[in-house]
C-alpha positions as MATLAB code, in Angstrom:
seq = 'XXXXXXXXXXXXXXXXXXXXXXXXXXXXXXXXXXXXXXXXXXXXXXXXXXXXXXXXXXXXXXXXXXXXXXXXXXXXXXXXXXXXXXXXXXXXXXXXXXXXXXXXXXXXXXXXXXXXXXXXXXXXXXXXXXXXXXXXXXXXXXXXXXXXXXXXXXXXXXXXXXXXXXXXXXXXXXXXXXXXXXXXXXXXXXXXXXXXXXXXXXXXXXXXXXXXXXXXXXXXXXXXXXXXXXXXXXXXXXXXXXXX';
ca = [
      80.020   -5.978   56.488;
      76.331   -5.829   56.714;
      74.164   -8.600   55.794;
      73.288   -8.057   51.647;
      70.180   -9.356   49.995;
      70.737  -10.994   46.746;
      67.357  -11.597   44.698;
      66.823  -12.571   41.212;
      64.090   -9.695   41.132;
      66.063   -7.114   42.034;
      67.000   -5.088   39.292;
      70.464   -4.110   37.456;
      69.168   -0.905   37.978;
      69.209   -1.314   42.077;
      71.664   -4.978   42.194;
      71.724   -5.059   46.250;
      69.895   -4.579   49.091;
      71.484   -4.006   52.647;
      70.539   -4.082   56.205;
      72.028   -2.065   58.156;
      72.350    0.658   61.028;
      73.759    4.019   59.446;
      72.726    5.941   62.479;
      74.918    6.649   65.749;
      71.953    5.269   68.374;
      70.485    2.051   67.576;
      66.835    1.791   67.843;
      65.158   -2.107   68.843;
      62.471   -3.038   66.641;
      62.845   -1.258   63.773;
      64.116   -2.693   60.644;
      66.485    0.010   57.931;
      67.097   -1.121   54.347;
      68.606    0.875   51.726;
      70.265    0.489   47.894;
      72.791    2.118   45.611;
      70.698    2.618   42.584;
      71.587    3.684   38.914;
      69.195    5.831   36.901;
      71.216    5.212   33.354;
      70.339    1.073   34.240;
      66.886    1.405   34.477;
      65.086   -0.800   31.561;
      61.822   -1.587   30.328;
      60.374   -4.192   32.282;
      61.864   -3.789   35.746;
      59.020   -2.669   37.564;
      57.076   -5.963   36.394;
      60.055   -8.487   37.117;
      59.777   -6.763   40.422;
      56.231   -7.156   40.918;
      55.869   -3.441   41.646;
      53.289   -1.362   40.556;
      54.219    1.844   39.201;
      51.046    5.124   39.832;
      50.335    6.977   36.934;
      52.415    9.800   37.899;
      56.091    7.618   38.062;
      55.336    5.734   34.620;
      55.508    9.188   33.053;
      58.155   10.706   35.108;
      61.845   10.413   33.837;
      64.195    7.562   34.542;
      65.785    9.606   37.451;
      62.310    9.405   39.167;
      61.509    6.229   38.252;
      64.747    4.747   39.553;
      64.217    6.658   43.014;
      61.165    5.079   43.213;
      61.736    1.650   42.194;
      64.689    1.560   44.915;
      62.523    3.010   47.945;
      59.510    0.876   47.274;
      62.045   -1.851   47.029;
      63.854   -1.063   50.372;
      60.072   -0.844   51.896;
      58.828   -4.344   50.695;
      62.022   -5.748   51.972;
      62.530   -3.800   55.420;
      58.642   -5.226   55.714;
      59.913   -8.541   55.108;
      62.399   -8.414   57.436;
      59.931   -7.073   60.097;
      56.868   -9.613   59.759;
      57.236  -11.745   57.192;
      54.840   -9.683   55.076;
      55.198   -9.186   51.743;
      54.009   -5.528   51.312;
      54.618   -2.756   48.883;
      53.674    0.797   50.134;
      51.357    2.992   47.598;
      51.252    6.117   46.967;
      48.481    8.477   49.156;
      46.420   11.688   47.988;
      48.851   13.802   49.581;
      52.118   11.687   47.869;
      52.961    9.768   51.166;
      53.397    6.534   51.527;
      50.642    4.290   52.732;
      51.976    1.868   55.380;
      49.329   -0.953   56.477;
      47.444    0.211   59.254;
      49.862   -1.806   62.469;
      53.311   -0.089   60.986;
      54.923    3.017   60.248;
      57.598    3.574   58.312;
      59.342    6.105   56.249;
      61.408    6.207   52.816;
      64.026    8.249   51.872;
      66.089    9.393   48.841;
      69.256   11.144   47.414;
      70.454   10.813   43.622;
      72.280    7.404   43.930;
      70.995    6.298   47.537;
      67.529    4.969   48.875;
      66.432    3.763   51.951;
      63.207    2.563   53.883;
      62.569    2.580   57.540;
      59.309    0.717   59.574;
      58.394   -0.536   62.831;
      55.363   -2.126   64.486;
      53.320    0.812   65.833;
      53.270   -1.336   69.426;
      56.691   -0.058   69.635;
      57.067    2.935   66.990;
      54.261    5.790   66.716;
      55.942    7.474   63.723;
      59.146    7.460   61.537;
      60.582   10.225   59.541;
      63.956    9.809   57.963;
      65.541   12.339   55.539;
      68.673   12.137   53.334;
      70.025   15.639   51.554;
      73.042   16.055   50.181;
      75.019   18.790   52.279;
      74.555   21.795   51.035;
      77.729   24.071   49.771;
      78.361   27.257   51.844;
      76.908   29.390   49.433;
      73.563   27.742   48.889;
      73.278   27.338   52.473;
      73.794   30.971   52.997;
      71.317   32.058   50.192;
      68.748   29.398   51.795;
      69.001   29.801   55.522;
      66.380   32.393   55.580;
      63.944   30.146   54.325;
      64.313   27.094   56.641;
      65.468   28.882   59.972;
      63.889   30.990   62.171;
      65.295   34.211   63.282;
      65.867   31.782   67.151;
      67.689   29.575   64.538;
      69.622   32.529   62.204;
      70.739   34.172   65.723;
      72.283   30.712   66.671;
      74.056   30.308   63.732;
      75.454   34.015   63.434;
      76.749   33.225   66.947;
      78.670   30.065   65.850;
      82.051   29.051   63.760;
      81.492   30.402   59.888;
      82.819   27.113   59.006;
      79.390   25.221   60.201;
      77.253   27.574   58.221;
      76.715   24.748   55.845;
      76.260   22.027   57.779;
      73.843   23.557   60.003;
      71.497   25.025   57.045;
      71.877   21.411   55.620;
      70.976   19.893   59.027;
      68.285   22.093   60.073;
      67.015   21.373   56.812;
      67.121   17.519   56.706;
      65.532   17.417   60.314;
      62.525   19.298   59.800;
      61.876   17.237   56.837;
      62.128   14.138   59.478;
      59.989   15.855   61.575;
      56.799   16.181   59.206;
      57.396   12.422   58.072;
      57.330   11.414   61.087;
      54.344   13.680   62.258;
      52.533   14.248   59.869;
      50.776   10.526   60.017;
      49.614   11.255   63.601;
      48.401   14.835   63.230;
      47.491   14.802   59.839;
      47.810   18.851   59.189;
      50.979   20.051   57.292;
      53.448   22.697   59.071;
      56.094   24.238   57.871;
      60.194   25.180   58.056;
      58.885   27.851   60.723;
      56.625   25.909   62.637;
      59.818   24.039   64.204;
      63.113   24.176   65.770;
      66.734   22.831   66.029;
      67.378   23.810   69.982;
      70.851   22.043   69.894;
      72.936   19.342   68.117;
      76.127   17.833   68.634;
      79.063   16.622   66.315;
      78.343   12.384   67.893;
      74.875   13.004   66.048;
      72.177   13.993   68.364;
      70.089   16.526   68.665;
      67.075   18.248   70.230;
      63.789   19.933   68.074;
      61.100   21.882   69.591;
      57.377   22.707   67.808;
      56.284   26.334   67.285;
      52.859   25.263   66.326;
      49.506   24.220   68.078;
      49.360   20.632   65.912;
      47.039   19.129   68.615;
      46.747   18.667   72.557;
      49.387   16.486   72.599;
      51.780   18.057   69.770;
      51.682   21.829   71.097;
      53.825   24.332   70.978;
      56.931   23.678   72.567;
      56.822   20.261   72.662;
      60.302   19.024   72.459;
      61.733   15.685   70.330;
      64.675   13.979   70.060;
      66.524   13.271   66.960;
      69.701   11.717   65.629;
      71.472   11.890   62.501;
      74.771   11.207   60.329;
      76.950   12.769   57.464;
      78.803   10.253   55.295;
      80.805   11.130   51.934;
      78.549   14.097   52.130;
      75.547   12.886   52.358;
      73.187   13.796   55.763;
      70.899   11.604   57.027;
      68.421   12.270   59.898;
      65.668   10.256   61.625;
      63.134   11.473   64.172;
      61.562    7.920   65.951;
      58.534    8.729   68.159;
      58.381    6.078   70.686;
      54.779    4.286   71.234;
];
């Protein structure tokens, strides 16, 4: 079992936090928390007994948004913890990322019921983007592959078993999300579903993406990254780590 956090601050709505290693290649020095959370237990008062400050925009969001954001920042002040000793809770930026202290990256993540924070000292890490969808179902995947794969990508996946349509919609999905988190810190310029690639994945979890964008000398097009991700109880997670 992995080690659990127990804290009288930590909410009913989000009971336990765990550290863990969800992924199948283990990364040194970098530190993954995540929570089951509960939308329906969120109360008045939680994000003050947990000395977390909610922005204007999540005090009048619903519960479901509040949750999901009580959980991550949670997950982040604690994977922090873990890291340095620090006690740290990300804000929110202008452009709705989080804002890591200056010597870390990190990343947070979120499904319905499940939230999770990544970070790493920048000595070792240059950027972390980590992405959790729920897999799609064959027919949304089908209606949506045309937005979030290029016609490299669509040609791939007309070549391959029917059966994976889903999973590689979902997947192509999830990583290019992983891929601008983990980016988008270092080149500071959004791209988009067609500015990237999945070149090639395998069923143990890894898997190979390649830019289609000018980003900046060093992020051109066709550059090449590794990734690595995992599907439990449907749920797809995916991490892009960019070493220092």
């Amino acid at each position: 079992m992995p080690p659990m956090t127990r804290s009288p601050i930590l909410p009913t709505c989000c009971p336990t936090l765990t550290t863990h290693w969800p992924l199948p290649q283990a990364l040194e020095n970098v530190v993954l928390v995540s929570s089951q959370f509960d939308p329906q237990k969120l109360v008045d008062g939680d994000f003050q007994r947990c000395l977390i400050e909610p922005p204007a925009s999540i005090q009048r969001s619903v519960a479901k948004r509040q949750a999901e954001f009580l959980a991550g920042r949670l997950c982040a002040r604690e994977a922090m913890r873990q890291l340095d000793g620090r006690q740290h809770v990300p804000v929110i930026g202008d452009d709705r990322a989080p804002v890591w202290p200056q010597d870390l990256c990190g990343s947070i993540t979120h499904s319905s019921v499940w939230a999770a924070a990544i970070v790493a000292d920048k000595q070792h890490w240059r950027g972390l983007g980590m992405d959790v969808e729920q897999l799609m179902s064959s027919d949304r995947a089908s209606r949506l592959a045309g937005e979030i794969l290029t016609a490299d990508e669509m040609q791939r996946m007309a070549a391959g078993p029917e059966h994976q349509v889903a999973l590689r919609v979902s997947l192509t999905f999830s990583l290019k999300e992983a891929l601008f988190k983990a980016l988008y810190p270092i080149v500071l310029k959004r791209f988009y579903f067609e500015d990237a690639e999945l070149l090639e994945w395998s069923e143990n979890g890894s898997a190979r993406l390649r830019l289609k964008i000018e980003l900046s000398e060093e992020w051109h097009d066709g550059k090449e990254l590794d990734a690595q991700f995992s599907v439990e109880d449907g749920q797809l997670l995916s991490l892009v780590a960019i070493p220092a």
